[in-house]
mmCIF file of the N, C-alpha and C atoms, coordinates in Angstrom:
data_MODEL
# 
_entry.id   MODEL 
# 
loop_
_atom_site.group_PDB 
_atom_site.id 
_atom_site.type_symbol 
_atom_site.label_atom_id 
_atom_site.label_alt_id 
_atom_site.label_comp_id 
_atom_site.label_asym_id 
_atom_site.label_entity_id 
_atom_site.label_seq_id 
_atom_site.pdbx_PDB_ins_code 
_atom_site.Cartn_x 
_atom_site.Cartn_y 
_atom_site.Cartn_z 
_atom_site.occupancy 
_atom_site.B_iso_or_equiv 
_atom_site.pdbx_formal_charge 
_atom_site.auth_seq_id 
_atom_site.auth_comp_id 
_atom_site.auth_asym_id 
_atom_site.auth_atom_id 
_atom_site.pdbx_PDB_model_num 
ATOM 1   N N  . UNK A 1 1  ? -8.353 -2.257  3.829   1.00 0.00 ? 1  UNK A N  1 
ATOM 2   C CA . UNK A 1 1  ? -7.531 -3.433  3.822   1.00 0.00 ? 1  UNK A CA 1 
ATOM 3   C C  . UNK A 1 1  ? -6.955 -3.618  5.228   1.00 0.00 ? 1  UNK A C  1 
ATOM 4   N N  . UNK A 1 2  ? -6.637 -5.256  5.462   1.00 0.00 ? 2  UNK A N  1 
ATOM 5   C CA . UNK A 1 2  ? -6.036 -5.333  6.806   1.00 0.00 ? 2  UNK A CA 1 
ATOM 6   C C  . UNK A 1 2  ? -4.834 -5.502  6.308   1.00 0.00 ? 2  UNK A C  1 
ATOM 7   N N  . UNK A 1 3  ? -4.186 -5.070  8.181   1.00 0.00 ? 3  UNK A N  1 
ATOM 8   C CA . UNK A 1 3  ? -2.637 -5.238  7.490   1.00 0.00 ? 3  UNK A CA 1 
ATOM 9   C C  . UNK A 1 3  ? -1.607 -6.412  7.527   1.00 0.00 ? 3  UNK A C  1 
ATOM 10  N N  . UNK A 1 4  ? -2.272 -7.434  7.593   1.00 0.00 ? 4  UNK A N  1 
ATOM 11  C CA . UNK A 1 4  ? -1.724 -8.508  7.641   1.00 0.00 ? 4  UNK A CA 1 
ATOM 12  C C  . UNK A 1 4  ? -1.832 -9.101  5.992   1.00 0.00 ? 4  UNK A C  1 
ATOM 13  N N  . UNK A 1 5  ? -2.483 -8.001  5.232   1.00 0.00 ? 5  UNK A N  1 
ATOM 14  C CA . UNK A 1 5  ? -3.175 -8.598  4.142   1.00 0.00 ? 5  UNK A CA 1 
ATOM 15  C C  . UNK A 1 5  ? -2.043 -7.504  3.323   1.00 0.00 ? 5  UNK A C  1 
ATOM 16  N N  . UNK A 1 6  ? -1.571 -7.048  3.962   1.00 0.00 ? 6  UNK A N  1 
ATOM 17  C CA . UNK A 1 6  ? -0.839 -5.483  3.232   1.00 0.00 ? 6  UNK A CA 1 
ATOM 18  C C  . UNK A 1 6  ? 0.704  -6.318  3.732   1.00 0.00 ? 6  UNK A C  1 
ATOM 19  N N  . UNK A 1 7  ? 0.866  -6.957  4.437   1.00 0.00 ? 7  UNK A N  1 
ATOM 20  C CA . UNK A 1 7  ? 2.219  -8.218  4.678   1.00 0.00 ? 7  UNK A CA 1 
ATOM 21  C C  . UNK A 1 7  ? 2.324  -8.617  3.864   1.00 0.00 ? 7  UNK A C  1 
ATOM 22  N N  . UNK A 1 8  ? 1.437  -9.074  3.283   1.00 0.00 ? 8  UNK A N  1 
ATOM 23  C CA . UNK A 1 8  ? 1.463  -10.521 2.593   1.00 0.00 ? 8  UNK A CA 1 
ATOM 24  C C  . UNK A 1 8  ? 1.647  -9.949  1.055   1.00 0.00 ? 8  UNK A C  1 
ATOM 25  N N  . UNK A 1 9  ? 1.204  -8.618  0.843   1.00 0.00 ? 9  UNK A N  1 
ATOM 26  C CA . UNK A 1 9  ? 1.544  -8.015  -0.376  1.00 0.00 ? 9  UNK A CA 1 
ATOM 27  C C  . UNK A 1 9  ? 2.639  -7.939  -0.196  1.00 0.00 ? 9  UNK A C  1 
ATOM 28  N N  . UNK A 1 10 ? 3.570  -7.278  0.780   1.00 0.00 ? 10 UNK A N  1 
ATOM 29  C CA . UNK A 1 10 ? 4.809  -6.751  0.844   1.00 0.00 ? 10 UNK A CA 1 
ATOM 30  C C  . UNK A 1 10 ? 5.654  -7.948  0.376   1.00 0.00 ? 10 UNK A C  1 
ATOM 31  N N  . UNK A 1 11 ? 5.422  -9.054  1.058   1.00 0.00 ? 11 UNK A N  1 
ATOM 32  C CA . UNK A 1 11 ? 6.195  -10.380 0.996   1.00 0.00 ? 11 UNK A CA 1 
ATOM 33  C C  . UNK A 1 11 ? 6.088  -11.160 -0.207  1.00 0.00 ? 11 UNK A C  1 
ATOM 34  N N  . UNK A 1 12 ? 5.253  -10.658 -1.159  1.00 0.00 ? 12 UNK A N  1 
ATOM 35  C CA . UNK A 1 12 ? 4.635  -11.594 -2.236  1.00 0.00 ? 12 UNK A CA 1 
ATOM 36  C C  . UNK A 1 12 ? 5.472  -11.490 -3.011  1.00 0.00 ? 12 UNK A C  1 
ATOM 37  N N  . UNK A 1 13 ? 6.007  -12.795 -4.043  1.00 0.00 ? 13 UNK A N  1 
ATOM 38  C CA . UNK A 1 13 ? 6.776  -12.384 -4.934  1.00 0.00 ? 13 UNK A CA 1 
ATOM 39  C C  . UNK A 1 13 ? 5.859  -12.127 -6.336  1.00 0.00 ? 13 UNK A C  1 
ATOM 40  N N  . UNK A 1 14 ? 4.876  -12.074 -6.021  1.00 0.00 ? 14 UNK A N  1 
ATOM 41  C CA . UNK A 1 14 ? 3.858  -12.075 -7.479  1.00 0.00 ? 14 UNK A CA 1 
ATOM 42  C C  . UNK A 1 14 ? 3.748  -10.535 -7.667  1.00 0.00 ? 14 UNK A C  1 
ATOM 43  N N  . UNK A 1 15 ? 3.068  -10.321 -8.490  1.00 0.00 ? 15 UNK A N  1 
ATOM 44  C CA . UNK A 1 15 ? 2.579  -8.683  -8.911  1.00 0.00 ? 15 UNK A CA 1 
ATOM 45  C C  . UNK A 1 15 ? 0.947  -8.723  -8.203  1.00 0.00 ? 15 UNK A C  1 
ATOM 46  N N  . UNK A 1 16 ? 0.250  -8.051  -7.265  1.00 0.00 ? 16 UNK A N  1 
ATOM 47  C CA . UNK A 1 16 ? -0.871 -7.856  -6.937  1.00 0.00 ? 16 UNK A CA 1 
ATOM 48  C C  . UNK A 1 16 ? -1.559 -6.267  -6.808  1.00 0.00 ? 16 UNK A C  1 
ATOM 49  N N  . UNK A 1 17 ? -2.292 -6.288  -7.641  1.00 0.00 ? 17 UNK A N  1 
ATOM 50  C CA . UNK A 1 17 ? -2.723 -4.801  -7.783  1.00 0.00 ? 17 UNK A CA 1 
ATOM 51  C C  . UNK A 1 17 ? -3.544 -4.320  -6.317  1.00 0.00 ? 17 UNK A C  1 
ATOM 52  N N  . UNK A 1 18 ? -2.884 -3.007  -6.367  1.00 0.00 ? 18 UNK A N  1 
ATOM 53  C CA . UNK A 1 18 ? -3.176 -1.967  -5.143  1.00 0.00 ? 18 UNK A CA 1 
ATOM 54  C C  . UNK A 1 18 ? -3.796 -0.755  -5.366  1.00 0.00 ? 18 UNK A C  1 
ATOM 55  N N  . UNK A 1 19 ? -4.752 -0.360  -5.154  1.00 0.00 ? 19 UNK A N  1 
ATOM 56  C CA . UNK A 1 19 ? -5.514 0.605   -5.329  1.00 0.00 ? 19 UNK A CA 1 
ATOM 57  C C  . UNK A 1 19 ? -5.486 1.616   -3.968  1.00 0.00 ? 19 UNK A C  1 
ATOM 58  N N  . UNK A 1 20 ? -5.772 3.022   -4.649  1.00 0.00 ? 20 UNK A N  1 
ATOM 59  C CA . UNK A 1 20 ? -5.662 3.936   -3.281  1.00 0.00 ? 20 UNK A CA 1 
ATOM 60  C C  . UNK A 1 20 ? -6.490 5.235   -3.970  1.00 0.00 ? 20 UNK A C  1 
ATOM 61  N N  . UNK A 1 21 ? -7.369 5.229   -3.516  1.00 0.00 ? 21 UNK A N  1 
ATOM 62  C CA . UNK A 1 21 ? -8.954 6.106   -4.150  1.00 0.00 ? 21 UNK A CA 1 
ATOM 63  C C  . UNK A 1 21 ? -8.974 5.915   -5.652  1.00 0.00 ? 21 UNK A C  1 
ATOM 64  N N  . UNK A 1 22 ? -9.190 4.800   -6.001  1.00 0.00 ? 22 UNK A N  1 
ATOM 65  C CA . UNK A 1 22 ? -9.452 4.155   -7.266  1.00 0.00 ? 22 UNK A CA 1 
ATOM 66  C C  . UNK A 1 22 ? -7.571 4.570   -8.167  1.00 0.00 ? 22 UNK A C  1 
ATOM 67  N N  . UNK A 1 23 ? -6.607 4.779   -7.527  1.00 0.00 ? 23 UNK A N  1 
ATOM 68  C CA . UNK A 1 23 ? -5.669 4.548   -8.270  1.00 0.00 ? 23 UNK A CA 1 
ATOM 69  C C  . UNK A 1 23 ? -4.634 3.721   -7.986  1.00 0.00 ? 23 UNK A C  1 
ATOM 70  N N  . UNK A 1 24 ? -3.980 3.076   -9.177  1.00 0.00 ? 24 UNK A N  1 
ATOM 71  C CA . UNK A 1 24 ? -3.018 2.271   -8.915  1.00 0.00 ? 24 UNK A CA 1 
ATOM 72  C C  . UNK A 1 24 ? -1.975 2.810   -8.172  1.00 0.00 ? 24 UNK A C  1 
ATOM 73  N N  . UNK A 1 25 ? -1.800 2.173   -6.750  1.00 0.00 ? 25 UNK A N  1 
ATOM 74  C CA . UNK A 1 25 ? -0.282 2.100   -6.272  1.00 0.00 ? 25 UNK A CA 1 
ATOM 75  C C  . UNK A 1 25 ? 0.626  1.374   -6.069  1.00 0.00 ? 25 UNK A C  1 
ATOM 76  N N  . UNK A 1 26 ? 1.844  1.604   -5.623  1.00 0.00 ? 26 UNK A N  1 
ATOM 77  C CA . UNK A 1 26 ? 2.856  0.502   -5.172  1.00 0.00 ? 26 UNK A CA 1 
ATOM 78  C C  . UNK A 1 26 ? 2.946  0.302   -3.801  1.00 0.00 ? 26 UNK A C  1 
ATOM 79  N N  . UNK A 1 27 ? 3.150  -0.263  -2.957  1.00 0.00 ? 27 UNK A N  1 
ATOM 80  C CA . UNK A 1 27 ? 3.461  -0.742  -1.426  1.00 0.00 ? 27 UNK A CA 1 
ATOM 81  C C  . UNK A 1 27 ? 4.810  -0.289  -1.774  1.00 0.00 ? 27 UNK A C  1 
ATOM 82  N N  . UNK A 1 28 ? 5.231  0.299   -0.539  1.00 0.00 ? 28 UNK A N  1 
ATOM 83  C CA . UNK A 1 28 ? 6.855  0.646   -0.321  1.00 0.00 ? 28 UNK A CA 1 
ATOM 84  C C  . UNK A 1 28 ? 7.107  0.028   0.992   1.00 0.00 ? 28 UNK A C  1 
ATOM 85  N N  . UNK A 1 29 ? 6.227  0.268   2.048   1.00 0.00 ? 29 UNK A N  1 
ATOM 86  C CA . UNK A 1 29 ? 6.558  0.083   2.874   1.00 0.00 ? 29 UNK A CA 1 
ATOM 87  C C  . UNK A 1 29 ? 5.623  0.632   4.416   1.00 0.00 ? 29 UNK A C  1 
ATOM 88  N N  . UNK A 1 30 ? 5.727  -0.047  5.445   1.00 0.00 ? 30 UNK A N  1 
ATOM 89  C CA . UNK A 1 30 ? 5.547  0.066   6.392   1.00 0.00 ? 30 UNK A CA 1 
ATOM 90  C C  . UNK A 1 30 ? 5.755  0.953   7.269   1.00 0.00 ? 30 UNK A C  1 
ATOM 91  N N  . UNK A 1 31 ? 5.526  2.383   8.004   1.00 0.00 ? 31 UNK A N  1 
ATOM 92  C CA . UNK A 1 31 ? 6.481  2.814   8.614   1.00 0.00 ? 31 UNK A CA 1 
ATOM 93  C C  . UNK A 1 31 ? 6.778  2.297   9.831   1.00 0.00 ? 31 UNK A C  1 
ATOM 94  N N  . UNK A 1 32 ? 5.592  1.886   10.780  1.00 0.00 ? 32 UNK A N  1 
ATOM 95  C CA . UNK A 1 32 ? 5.393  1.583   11.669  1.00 0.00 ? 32 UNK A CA 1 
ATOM 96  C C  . UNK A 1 32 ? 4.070  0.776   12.004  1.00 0.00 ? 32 UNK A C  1 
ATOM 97  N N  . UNK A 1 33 ? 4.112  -0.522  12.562  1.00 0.00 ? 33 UNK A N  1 
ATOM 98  C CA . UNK A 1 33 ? 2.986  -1.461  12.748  1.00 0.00 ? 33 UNK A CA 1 
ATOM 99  C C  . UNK A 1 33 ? 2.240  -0.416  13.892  1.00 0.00 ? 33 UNK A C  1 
ATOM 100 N N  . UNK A 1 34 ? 2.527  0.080   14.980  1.00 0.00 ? 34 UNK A N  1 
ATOM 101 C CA . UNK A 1 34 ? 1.770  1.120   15.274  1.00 0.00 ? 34 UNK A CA 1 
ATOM 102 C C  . UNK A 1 34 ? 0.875  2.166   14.584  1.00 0.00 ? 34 UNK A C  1 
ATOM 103 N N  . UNK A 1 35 ? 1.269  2.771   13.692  1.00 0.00 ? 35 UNK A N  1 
ATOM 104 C CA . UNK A 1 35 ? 0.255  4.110   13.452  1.00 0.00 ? 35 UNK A CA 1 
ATOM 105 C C  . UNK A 1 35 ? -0.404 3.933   12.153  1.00 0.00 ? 35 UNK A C  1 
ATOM 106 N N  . UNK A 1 36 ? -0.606 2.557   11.959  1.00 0.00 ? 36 UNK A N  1 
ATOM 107 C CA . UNK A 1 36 ? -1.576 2.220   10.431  1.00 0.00 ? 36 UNK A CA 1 
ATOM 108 C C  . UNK A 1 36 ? -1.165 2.399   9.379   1.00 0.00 ? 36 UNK A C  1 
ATOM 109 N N  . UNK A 1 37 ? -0.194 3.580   8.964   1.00 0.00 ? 37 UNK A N  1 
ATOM 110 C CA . UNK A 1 37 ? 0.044  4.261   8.156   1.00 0.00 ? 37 UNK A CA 1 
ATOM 111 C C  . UNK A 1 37 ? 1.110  3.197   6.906   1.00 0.00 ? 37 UNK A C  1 
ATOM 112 N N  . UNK A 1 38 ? 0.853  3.387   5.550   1.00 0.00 ? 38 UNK A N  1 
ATOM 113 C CA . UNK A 1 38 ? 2.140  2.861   4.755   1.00 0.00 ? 38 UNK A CA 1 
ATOM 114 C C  . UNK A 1 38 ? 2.606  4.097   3.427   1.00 0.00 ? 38 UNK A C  1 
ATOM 115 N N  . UNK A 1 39 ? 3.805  3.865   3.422   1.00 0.00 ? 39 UNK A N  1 
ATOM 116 C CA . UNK A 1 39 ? 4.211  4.683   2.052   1.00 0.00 ? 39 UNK A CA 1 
ATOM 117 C C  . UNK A 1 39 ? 3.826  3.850   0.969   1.00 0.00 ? 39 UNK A C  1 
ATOM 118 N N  . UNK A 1 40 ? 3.253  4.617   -0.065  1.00 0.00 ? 40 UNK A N  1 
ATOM 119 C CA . UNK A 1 40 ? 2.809  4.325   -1.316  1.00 0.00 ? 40 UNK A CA 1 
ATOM 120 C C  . UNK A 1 40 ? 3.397  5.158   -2.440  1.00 0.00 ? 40 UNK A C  1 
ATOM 121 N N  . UNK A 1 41 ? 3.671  4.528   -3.521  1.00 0.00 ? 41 UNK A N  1 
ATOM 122 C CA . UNK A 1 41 ? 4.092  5.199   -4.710  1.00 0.00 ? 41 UNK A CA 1 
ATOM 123 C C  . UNK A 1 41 ? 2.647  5.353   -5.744  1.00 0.00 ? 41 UNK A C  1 
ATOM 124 N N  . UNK A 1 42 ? 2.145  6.362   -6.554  1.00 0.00 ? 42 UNK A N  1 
ATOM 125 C CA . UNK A 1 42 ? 1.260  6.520   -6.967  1.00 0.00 ? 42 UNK A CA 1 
ATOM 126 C C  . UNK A 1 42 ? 1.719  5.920   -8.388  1.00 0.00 ? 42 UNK A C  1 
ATOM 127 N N  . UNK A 1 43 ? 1.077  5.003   -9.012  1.00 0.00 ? 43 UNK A N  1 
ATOM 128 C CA . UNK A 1 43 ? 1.987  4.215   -10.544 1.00 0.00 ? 43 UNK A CA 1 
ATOM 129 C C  . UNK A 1 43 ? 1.772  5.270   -11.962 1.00 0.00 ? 43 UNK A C  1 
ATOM 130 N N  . UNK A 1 44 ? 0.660  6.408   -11.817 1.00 0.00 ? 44 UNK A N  1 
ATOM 131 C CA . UNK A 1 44 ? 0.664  7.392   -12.750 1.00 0.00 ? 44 UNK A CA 1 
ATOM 132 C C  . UNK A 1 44 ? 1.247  8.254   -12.425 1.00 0.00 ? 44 UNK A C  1 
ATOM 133 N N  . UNK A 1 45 ? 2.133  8.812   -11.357 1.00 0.00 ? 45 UNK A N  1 
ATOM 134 C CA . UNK A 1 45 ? 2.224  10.074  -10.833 1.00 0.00 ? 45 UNK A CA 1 
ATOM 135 C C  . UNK A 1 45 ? 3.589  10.054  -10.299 1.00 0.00 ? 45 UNK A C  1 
ATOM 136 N N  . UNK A 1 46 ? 3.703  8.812   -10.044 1.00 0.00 ? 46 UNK A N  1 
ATOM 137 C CA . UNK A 1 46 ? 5.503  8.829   -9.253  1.00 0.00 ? 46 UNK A CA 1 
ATOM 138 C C  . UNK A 1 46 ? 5.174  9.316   -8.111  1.00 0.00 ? 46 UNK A C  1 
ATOM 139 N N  . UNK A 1 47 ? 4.608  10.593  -7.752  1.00 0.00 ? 47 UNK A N  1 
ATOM 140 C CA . UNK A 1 47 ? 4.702  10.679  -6.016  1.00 0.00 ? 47 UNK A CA 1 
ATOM 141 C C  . UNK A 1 47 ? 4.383  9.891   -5.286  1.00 0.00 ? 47 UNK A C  1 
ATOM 142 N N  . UNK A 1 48 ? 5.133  9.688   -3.861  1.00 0.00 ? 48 UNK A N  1 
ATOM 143 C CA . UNK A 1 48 ? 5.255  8.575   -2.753  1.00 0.00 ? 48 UNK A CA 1 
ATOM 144 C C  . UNK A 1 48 ? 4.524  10.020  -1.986  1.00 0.00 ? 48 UNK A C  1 
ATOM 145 N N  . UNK A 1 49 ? 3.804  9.162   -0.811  1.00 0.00 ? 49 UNK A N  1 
ATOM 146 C CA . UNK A 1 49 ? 3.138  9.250   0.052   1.00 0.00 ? 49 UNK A CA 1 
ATOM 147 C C  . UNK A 1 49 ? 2.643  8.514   0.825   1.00 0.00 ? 49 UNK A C  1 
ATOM 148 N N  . UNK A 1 50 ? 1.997  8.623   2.111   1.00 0.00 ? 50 UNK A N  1 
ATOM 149 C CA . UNK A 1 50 ? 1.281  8.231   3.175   1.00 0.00 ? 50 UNK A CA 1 
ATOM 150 C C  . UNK A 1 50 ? 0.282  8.025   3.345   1.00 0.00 ? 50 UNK A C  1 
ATOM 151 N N  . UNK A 1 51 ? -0.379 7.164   3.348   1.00 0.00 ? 51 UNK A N  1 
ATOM 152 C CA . UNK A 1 51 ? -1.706 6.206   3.385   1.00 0.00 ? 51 UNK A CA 1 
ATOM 153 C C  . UNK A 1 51 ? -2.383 5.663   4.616   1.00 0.00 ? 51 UNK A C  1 
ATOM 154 N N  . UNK A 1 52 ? -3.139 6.152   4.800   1.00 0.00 ? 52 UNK A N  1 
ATOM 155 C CA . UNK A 1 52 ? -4.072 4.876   6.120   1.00 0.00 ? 52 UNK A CA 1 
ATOM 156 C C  . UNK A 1 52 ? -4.236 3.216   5.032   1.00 0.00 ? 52 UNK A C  1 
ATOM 157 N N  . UNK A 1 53 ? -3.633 2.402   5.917   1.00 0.00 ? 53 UNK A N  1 
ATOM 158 C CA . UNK A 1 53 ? -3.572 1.187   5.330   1.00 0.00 ? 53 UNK A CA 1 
ATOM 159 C C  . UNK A 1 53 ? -4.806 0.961   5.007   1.00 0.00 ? 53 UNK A C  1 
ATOM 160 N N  . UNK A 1 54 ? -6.091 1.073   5.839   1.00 0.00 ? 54 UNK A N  1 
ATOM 161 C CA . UNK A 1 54 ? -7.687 0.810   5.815   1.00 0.00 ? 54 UNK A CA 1 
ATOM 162 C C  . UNK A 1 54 ? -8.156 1.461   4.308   1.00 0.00 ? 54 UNK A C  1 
ATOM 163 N N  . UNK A 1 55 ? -7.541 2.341   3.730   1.00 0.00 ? 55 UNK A N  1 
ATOM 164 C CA . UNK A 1 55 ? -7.841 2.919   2.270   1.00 0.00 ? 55 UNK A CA 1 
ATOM 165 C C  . UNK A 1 55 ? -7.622 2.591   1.665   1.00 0.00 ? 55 UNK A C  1 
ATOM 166 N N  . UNK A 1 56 ? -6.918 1.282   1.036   1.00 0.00 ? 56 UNK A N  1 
ATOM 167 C CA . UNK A 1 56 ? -6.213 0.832   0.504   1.00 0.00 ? 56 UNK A CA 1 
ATOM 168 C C  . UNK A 1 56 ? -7.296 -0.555  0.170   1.00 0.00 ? 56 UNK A C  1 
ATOM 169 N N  . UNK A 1 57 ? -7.312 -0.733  -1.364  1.00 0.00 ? 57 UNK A N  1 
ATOM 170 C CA . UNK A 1 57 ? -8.062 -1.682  -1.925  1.00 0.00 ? 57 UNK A CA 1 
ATOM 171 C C  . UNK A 1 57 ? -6.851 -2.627  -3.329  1.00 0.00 ? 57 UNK A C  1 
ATOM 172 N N  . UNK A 1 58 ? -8.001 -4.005  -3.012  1.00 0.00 ? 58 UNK A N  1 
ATOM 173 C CA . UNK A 1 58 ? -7.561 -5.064  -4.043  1.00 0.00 ? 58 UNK A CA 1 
ATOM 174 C C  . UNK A 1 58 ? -8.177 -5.447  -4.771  1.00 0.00 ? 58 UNK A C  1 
# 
């Protein structure tokens, strides 16, 4: 995914499903427009973690 496309999730007021190696996640957040990276909440698992934005499917 690009991350202008991972904005536009952040900003959305709709519900848009996020995938991260075939599992549902949540967008949390950005850390930095520099290093690609976003926090994700896993929606079966509760753990938050760190993501290459590019892994990240819709």
């Amino acid at each position: 995914m690009e991350k202008e496309r991972v904005k536009e999730i952040l900003n959305s007021k709709g519900f848009i499903e996020v995938r991260y190696k075939n599992k549902p996640v949540y967008l949390e957040g950005i850390g930095t427009d520099q290093d690609g990276k976003i926090l994700v909440k896993d929606l079966t698992t509760s753990e938050k973690f760190n993501v290459d934005i590019r892994e990240l499917t819709t």
